[in-house]
DRENGU-972890 format. One record per residue: x, y, z of N, C-alpha, C in turn. Coordinates in steps of 0.1 Angstrom, whole numbers, padded with zeros to 4 digits, always signed. Example, Ala and Ser with C-alpha at 12.3 -4.5 7.8 and 13.67 -1.06 7.14 Angstrom:
! DRENGU-972890
+0132-0057+0078+0123-0045+0078+0132-0033+0078/+0128-0022+0071+0137-0011+0071+0129+0000+0079/
END
This chain:
! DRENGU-972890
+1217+1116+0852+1221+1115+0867+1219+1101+0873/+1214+1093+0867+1212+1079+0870+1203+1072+0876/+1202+1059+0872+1184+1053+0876+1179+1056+0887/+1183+1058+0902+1179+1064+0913+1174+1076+0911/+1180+1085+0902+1176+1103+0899+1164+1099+0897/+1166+1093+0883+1153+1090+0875+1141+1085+0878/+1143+1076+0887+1129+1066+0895+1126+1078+0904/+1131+1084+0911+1128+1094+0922+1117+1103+0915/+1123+1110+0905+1114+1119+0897+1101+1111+0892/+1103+1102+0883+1092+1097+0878+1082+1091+0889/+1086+1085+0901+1081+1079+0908+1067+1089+0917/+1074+1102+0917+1073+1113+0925+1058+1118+0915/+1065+1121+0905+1051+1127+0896+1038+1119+0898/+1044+1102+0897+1032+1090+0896+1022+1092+0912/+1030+1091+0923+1021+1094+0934+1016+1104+0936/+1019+1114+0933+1007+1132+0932+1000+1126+0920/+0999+1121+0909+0987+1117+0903+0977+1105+0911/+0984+1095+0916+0973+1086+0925+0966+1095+0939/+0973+1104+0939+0964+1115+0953+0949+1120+0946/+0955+1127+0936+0943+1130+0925+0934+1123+0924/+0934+1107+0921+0926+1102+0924+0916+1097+0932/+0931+1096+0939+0920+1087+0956+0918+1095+0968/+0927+1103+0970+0918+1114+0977+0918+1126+0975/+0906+1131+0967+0910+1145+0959+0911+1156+0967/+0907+1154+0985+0904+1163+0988+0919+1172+0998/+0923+1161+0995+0938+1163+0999+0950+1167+0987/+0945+1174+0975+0952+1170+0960+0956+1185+0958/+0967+1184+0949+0972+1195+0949+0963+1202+0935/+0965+1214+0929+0957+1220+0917+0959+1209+0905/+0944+1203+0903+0942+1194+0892+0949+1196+0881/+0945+1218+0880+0949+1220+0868+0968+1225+0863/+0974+1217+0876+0986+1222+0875+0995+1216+0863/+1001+1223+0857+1010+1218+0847+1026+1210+0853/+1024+1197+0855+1034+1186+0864+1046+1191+0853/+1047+1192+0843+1060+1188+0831+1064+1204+0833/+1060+1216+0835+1067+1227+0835+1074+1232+0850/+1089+1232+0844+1094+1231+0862+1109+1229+0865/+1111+1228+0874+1130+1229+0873+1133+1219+0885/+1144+1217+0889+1148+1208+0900+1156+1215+0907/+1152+1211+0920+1156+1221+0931+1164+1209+0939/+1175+1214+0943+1183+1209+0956+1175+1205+0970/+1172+1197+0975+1169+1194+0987+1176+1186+0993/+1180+1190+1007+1191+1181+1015+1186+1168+1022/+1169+1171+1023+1164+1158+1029+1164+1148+1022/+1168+1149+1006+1167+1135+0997+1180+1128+1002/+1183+1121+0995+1175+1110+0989+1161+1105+1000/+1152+1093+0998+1142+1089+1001+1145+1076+1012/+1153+1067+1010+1158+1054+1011+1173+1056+1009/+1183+1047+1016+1196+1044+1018+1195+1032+1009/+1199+1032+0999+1203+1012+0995+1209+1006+1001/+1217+1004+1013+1225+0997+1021+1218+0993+1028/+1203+0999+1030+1196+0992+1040+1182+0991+1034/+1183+0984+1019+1173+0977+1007+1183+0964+1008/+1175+0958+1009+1185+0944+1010+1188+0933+0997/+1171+0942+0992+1167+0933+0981+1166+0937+0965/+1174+0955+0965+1178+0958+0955+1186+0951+0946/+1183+0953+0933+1194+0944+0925+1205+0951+0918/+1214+0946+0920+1224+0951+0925+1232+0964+0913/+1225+0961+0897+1225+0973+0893+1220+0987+0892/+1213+0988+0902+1207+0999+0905+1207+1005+0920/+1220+0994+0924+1230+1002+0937+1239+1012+0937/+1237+1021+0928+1250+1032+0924+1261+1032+0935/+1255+1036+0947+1265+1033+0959+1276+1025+0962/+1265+1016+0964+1270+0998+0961+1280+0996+0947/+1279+1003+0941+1286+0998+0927+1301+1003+0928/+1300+1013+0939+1312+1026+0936+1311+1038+0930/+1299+1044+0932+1295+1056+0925+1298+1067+0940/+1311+1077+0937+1315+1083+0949+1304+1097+0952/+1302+1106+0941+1291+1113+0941+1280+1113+0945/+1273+1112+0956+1259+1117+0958+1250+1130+0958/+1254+1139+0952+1246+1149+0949+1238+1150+0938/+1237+1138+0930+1223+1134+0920+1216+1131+0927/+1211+1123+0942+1203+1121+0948+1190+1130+0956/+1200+1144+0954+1194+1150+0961+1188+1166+0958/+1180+1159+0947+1172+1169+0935+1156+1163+0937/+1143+1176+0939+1138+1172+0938+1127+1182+0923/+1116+1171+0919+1112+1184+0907+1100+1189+0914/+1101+1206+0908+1093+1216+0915+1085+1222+0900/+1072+1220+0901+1062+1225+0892+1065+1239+0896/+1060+1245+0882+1064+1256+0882+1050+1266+0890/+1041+1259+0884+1027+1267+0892+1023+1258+0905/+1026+1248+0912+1020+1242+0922+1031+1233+0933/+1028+1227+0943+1037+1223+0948+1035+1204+0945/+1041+1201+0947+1045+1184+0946+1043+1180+0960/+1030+1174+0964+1036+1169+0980+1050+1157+0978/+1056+1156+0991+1067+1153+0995+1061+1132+0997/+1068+1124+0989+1066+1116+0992+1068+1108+1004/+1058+1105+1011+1056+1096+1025+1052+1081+1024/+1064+1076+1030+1060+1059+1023+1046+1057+1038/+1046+1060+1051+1038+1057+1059+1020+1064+1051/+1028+1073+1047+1009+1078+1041+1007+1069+1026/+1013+1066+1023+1012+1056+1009+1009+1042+1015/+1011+1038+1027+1003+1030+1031+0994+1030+1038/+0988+1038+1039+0975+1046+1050+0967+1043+1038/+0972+1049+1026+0958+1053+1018+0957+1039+1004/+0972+1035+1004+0968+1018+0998+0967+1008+1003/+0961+1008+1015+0965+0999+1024+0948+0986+1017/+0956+0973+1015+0945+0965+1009+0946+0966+0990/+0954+0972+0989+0953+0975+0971+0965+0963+0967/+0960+0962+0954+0976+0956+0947+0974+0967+0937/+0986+0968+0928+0992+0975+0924+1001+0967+0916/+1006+0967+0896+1007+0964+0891+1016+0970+0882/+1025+0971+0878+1038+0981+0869+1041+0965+0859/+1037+0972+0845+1038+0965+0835+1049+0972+0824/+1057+0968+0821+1068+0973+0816+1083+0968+0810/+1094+0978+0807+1105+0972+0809+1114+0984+0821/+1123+0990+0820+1135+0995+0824+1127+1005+0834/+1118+1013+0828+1114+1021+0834+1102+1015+0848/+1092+1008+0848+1085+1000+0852+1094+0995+0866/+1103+0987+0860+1111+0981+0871+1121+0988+0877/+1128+0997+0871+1129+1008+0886+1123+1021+0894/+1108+1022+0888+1098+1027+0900+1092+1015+0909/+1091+1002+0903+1086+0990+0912+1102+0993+0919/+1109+0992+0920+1121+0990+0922+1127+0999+0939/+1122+1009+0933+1124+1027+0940+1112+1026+0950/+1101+1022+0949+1088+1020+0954+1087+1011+0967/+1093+0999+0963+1095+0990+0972+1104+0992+0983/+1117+0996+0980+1128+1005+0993+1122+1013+0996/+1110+1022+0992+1110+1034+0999+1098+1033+1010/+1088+1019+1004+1083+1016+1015+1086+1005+1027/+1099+0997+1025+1103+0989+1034+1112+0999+1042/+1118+1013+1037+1123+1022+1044+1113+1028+1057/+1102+1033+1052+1089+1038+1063+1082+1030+1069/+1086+1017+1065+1080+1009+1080+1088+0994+1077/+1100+0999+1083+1113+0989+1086+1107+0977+1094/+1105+0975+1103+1098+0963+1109+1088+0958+1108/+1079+0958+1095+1071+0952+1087+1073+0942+1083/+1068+0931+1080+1073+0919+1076+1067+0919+1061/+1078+0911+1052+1076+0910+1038+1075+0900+1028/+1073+0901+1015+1079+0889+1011+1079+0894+0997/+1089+0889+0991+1092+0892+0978+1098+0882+0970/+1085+0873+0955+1092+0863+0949+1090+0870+0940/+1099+0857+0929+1095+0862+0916+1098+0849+0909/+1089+0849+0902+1087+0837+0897+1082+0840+0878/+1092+0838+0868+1094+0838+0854+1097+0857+0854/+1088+0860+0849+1089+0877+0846+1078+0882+0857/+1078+0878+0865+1063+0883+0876+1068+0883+0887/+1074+0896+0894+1081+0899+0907+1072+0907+0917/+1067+0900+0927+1057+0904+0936+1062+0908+0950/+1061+0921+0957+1064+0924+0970+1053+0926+0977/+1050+0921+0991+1037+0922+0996+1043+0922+1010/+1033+0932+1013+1038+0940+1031+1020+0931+1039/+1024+0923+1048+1012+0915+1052+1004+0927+1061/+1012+0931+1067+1006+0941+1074+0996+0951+1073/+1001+0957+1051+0989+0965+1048+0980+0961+1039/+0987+0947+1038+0980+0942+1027+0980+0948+1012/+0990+0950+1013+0998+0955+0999+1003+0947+0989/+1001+0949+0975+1009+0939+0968+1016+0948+0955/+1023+0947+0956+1029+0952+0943+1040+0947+0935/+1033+0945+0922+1041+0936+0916+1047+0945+0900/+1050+0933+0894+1059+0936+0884+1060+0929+0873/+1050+0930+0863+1053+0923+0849+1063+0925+0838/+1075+0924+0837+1083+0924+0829+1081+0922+0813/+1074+0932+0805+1070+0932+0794+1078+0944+0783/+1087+0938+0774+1089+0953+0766+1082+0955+0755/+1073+0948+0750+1061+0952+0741+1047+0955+0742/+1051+0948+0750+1029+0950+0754+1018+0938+0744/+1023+0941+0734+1019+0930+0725+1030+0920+0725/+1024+0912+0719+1036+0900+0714+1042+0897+0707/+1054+0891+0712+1064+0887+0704+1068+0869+0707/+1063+0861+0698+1058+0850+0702+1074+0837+0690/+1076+0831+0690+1083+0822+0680+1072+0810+0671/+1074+0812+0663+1067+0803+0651+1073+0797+0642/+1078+0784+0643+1083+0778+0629+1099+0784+0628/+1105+0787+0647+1118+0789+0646+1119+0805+0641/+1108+0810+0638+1111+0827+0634+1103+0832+0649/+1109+0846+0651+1102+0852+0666+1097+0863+0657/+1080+0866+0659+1078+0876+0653+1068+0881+0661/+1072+0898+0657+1061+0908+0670+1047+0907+0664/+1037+0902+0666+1021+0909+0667+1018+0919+0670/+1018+0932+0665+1008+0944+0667+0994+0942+0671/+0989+0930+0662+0976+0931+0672+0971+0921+0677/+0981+0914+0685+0976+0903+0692+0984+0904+0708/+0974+0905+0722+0977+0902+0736+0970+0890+0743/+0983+0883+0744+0974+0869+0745+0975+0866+0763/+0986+0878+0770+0988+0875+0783+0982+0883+0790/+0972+0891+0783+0963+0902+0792+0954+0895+0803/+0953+0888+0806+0944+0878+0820+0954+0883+0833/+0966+0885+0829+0974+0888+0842+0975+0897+0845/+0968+0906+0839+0970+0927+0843+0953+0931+0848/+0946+0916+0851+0931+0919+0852+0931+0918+0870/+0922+0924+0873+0919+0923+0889+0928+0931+0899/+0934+0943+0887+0944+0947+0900+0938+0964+0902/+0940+0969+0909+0933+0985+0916+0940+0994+0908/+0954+0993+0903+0960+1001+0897+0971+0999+0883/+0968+1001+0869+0981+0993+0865+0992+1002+0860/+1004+1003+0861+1013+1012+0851+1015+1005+0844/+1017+1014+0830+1023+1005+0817+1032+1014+0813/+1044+1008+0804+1054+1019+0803+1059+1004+0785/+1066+1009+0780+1071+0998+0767+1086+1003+0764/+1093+0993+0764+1108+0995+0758+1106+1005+0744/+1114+1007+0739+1115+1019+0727+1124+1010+0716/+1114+0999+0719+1120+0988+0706+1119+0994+0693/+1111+1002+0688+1111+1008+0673+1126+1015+0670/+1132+1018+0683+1148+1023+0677+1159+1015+0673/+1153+1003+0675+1167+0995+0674+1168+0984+0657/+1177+0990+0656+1175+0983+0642+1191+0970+0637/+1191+0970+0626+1201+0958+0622+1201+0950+0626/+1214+0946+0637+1218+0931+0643+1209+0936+0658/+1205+0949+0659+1196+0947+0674+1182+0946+0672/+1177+0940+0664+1161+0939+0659+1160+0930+0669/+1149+0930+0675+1144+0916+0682+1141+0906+0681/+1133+0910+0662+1122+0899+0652+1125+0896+0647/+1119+0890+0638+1126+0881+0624+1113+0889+0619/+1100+0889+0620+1093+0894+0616+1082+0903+0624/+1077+0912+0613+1062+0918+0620+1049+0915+0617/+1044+0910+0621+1027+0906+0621+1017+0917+0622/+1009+0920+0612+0998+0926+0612+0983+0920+0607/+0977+0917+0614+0962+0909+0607+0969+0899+0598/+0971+0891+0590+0973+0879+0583+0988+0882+0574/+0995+0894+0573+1007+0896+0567+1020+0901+0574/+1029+0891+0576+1038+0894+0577+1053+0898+0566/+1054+0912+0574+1069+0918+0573+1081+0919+0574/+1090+0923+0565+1105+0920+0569+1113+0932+0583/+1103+0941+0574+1101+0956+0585+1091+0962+0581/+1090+0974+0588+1077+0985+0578+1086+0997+0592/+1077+1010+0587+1081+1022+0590+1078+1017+0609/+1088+1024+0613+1090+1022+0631+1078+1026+0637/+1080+1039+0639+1067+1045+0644+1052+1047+0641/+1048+1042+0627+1039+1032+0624+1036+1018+0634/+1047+1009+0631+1043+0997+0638+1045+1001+0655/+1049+1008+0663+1044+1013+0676+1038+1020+0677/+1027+1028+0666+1015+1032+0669+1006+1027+0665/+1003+1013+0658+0997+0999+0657+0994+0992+0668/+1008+0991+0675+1009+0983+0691+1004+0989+0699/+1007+1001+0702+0995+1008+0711+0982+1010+0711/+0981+1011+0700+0960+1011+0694+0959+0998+0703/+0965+0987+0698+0960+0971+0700+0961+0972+0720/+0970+0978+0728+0968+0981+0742+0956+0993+0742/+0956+1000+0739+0948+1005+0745+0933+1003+0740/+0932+0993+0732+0918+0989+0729+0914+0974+0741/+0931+0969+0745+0926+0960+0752+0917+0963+0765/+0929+0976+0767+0922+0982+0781+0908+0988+0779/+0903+0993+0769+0889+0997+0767+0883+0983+0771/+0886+0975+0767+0874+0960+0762+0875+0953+0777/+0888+0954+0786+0889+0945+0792+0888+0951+0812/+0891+0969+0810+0893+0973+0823+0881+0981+0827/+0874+0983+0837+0865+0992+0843+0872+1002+0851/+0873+1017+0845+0878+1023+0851+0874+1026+0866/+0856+1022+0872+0854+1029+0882+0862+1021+0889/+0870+1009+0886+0873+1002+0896+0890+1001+0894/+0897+1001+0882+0912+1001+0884+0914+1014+0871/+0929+1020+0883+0931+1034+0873+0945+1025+0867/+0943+1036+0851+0951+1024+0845+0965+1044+0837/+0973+1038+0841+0988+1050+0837+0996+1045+0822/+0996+1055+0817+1004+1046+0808+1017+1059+0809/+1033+1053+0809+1040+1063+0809+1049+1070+0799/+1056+1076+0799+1066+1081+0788+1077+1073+0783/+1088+1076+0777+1094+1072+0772+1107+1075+0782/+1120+1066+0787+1127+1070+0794+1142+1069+0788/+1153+1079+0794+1164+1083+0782+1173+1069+0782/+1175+1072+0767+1189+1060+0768+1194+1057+0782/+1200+1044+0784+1206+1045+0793+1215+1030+0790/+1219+1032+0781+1227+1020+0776+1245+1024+0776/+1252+1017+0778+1271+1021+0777+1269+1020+0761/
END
């Protein structure tokens, strides 16, 4: 149904889990099962108008593009045992007001940073903002709540570095983890690079501890890459102080 469907949903799940967190006393049943559930019609959706995001880009304008259909917008998902509160960009600034906030990723990452940002320059329109971006690092910050939310543009998590004219991925090496440190919250999400193979490989080679490969089995080497993230985050994050998401996998969405 298309990237707007999709950030809505996924976006939606992500903030009933930060309620859980930060204020439990307002949280819906801990022990509710989020993934069993159906999507229900609601006429109050969509969330945000993109005509009046100024700073959406411009593939992820469906509207804007000429997409005549609007009734993908206006689905929301309903747990089957509990309810989903209804996202409020003014209460999402009530209760992050002072946080930064960090979405580390590719496709998926950047259209919940994406969806996130309209939906709160939608609930408080006369807020003043600013939004640069500078290399793969796209930061929106509302002065008012002192909000920051940014955007690392990552599809491996680990690295894929060039040496000697060959680009090769390191499974176990994160040499740009200093910039996912200090923030209150991080999402991490990873391209589904282990699918693509022949003329769409990324590498020339794969790096594991001192031997390099021409390939090895896919899903092996992205359950290598992940050990190597999530050991960083053991070694490098304190949970009492930043909650750290890591997310699923999101569908093709390639022509």
């Amino acid at each position: 149904m298309g990237h707007q469907f999709f950030s809505f949903f996924t976006l939606t799940y992500t903030f009933s889990l930060l309620i859980l967190f930060f204020e439990p006393s307002l949280c819906i049943d801990s022990g509710c099962d989020f993934f069993q559930g159906s999507w229900l019609y609601d006429d109050s959706y969509p969330l945000y108008n993109t005509s009046m995001c100024s700073f959406i880009e411009k593939e992820f304008d469906c509207l804007g593009n000429g997409r005549l259909d609007k009734l993908y917008l206006k689905y929301r998902w309903k747990p089957s045992g509990c309810e989903l509160p209804k996202f409020s960009g003014q209460d999402f600034l009530r209760r992050f007001q002072g946080k930064k906030i960090m979405f580390v990723g590719d496709s998926l990452s950047l259209n919940q940073w994406q969806s996130l940002t309209c939906m709160l320059h939608a609930a408080a329109p006369q807020s003043n903002f600013t939004l640069n971006k500078i290399g793969n690092l796209s930061t929106f910050y509302i002065p008012d709540y002192n909000i920051s939310l940014m955007l690392s543009r990552n599809a491996f998590l680990v690295d894929l570095v060039i040496e000697k004219n060959r680009k090769i991925l390191k499974l176990d090496s994160i040499q740009n983890g200093d910039s996912w440190k200090g923030f209150d919250m991080l999402i991490f999400n990873t391209w589904h690079w282990w699918l693509h193979k022949g003329s769409r490989t990324p590498w020339d080679y794969i790096q594991q501890g001192d031997k390099l490969y021409r390939d090895m089995d896919r899903l092996t080497a992205f359950s290598l890459g992940l050990k190597t993230w999530s050991n960083w985050v053991d070694s490098n994050i304190n949970p009492s102080k930043t909650k750290v998401f890591f997310q699923g996998i999101s569908p093709t969405h390639y022509k």
